[in-house]
C-alpha positions in Angstrom: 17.2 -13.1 29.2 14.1 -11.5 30.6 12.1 -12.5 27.2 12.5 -16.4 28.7 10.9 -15.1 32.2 7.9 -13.6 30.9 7.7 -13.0 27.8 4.7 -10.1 28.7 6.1 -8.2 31.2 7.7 -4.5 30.6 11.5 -4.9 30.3 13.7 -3.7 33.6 15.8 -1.4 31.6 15.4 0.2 27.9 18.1 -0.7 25.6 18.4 2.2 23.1 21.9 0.7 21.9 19.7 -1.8 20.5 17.8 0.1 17.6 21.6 1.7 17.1 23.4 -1.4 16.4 20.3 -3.1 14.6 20.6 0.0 12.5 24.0 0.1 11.2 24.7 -3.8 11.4 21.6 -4.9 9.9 21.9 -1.9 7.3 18.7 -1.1 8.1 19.2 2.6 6.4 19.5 0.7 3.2 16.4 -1.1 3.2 14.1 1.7 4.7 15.1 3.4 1.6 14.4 0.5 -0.6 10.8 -0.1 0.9 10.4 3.9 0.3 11.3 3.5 -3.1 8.8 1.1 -3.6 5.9 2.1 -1.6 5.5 5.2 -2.7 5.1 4.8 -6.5 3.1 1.8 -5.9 0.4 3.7 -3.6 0.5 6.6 -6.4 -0.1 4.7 -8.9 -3.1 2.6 -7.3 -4.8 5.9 -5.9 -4.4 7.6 -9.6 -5.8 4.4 -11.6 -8.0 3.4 -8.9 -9.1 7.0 -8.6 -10.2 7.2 -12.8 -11.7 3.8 -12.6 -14.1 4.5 -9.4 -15.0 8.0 -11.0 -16.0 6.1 -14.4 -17.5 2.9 -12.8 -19.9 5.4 -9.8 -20.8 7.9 -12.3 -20.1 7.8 -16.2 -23.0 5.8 -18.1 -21.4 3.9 -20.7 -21.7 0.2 -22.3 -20.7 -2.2 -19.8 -20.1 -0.1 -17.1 -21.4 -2.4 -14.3 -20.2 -6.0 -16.1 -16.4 -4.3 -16.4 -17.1 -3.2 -12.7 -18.0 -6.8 -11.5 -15.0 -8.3 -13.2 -12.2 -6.0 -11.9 -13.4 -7.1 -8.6 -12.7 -11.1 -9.2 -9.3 -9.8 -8.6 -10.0 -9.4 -4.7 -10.5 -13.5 -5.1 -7.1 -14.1 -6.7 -4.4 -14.9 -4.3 -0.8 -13.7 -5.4 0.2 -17.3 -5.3 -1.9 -18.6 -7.7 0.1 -16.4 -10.4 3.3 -15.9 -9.2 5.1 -18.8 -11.4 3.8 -17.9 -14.7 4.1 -14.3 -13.1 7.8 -14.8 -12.6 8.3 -16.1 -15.8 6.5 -12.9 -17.1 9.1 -10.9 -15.5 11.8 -12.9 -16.4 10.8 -12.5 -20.2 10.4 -8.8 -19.9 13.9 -8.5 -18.4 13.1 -7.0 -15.1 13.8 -9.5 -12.2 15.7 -8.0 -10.0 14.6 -4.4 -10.3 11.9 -1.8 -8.7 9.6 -2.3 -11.6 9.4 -5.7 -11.1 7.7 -5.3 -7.7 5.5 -2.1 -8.0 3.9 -2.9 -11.2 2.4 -6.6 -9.9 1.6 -4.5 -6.2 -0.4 -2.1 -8.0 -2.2 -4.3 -10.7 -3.3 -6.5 -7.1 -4.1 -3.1 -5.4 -6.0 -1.8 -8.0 -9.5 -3.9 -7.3 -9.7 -3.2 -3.7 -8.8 0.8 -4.5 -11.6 0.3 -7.7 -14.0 -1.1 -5.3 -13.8 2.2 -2.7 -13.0 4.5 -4.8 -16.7 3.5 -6.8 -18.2 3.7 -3.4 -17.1 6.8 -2.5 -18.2 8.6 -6.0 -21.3 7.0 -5.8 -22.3 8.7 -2.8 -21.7 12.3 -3.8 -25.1 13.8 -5.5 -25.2 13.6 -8.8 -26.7 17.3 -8.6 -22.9 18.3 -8.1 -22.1 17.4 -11.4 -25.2 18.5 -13.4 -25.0 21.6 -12.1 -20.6 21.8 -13.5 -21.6 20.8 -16.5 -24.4 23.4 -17.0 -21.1 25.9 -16.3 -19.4 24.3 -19.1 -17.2 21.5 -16.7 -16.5 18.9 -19.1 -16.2 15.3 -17.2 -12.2 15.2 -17.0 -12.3 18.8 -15.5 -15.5 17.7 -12.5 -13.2 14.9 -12.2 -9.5 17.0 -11.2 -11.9 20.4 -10.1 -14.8 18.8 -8.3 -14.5 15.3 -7.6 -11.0 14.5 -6.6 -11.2 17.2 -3.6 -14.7 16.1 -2.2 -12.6 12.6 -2.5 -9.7 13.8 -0.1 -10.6 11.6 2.7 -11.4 8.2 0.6 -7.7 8.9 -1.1 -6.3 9.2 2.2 -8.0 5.9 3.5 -6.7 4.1 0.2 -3.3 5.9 0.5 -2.9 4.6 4.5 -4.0 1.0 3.4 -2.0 0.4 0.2 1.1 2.0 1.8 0.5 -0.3 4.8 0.0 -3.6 2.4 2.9 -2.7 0.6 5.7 -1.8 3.2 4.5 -5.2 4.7 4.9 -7.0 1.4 7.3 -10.4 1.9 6.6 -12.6 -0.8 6.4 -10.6 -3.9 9.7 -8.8 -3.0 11.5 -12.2 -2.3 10.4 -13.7 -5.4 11.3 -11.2 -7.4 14.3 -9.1 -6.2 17.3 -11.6 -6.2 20.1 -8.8 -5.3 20.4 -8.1 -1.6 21.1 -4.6 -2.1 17.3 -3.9 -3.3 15.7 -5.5 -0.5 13.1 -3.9 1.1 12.5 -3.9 4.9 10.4 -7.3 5.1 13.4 -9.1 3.5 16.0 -7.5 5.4 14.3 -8.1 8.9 14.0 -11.6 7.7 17.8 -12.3 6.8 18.8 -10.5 9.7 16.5 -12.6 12.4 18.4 -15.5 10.2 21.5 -14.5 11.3 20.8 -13.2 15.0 18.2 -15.7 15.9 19.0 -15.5 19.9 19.8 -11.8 20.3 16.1 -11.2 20.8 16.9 -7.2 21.5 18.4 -6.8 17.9 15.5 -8.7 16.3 12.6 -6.7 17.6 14.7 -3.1 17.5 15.1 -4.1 13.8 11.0 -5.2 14.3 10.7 -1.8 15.8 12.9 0.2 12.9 10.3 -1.2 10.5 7.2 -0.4 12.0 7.7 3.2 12.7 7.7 4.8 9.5 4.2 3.3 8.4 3.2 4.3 12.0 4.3 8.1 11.5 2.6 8.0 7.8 -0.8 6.9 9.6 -0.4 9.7 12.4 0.2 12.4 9.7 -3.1 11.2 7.9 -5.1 9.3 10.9 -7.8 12.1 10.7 -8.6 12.1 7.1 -8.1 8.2 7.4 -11.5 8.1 9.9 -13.6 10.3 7.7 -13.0 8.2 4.9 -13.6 4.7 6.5 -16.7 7.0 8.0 -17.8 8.5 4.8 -21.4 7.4 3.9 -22.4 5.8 7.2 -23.9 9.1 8.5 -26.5 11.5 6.3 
C-alpha cells in the first residue's frame, strides 16, 4: 500500500469508492444521525444556560454575584474522569443508560463553565449606557436581555456554538460509557468499532475518518465569520 511508502506523500489515484463503501458498510448514515441528535441539543442548551448566566454574572448586581461566578468556573478544573463512576451510577439510578439524555445532559453541565466564562466576558464589555438608557424606555432586565443583549451577542454565540458543537461531535468517552446499544452510537464510537474491525484497509479507516470530519467542517464554514468576530470581540476599541 502506498500509506507503507510514505506515509506523507499525496496518493497516485483518489479512491472515491472508498467513502461509498465506508458509508454503507460501516453504517456510517446511522451514526452521523446519532452524533446530530446529540450535538445539537447539547450546544442549545449550553448557549441558552450559558447565555442567562453570563448576562446575570457581567451585569445584574445581586448577592454573591462574583463568589457564584468564581465557583461555576472550578468546573473548567474537573476532568470528566474524575466523576464518571459515581456519574454512571447516577445514570444508572435515574434509569437512563443507554439513551440520548444520558449523554447531552452531563455534555452540557461540563460545557456550561467554559460557555459561563465567555459569555460573562462578552456582556461585560458592552457599555452599561446601553442598558440604562432601555430601562429609562421601560425595558425590564428579561426584555434588554432577548431585545438588546442577545443580538449585540451574535458573534460570542456563534464562537460558543462552533466550539461546543466541535467538543461534542468529538466526544468518545462519555458516549462509550454511557450508551451500551450499538444502534445509538455516535460517530466517535462507530469510527472506533469499525477501525476494530478493518484495521489494515487503511482507505476505509480514514474515508470513515473523512465522513466524520466534514459535517463539523461545513458547520464552521457556514459560521467561520461570525466565529472570528467573536474570538476578536474586545481586543480592539
Amino acid at each position: 500500500m502506498e500509506i507503507f511508502i510514505n506515509p506523507f506523500a499525496p496518493p497516485s489515484k483518489l479512491h472515491i469508492d472508498n467513502l461509498t463503501k465506508a458509508w454503507n458498510v460501516g453504517r456510517f448514515s446511522k451514526y452521523t444521525l446519532n452524533s446530530v441528535i446529540i450535538t445539537v441539543p447539547t450546544a442549545a442548551g449550553v448557549i441558552f444556560l450559558s447565555s442567562l448566566a453570563g448576562y446575570a454574572f457581567g451585569k445584574l448586581q445581586f448577592y454573591g454575584r462574583d463568589i457564584l461566578f468564581y465557583v461555576s468556573l472550578f468546573g473548567l478544573t474537573l476532568p470528566f474522569q474524575a466523576v464518571m463512576i459515581p456519574l454512571y451510577y447516577l445514570m444508572l439510578d435515574i434509569g437512563i443508560i443507554s439513551t440520548y439524555p444520558a449523554v447531552i445532559l452531563p455534555a452540557i453541565g461540563f460545557g456550561l463553565p467554559f460557555g459561563t466564562f465567555m459569555m460573562r466576558a462578552f456582556f461585560k464589555s458592552i457599555p452599561t449606557e446601553v442598558m440604562d438608557a432601555a430601562r429609562v424606555d421601560g425595558c425590564s432586565d428579561l426584555q434588554i436581555f432577548l431585545k438588546i443583549m442577545l443580538p449585540l451577542a451574535l458573534p460570542a454565540i456563534s464562537t460558543l456554538a462552533v466550539l461546543q458543537s466541535l467538543w461534542t461531535w468529538n466526544e468518545l468517552l462519555i458516549p462509550l460509557l454511557f450508551l451500551q446499544r450499538e444502534e445509538l452510537h455516535p460517530l466517535t464510537l462507530g469510527l472506533m468499532f469499525f477501525q476494530g474491525r478493518y484495521t489494515q484497509d487503511y482507505g476505509l479507516i480514514f474515508a470513515g475518518a473523512t465522513i466524520m470530519s466534514l459535517p463539523i467542517v461545513g458547520f464552521y464554514l457556514l459560521l467561520h465569520r461570525h466565529f472570528i468576530k467573536g474570538i476578536t470581540a474586545g481586543t480592539i476599541k
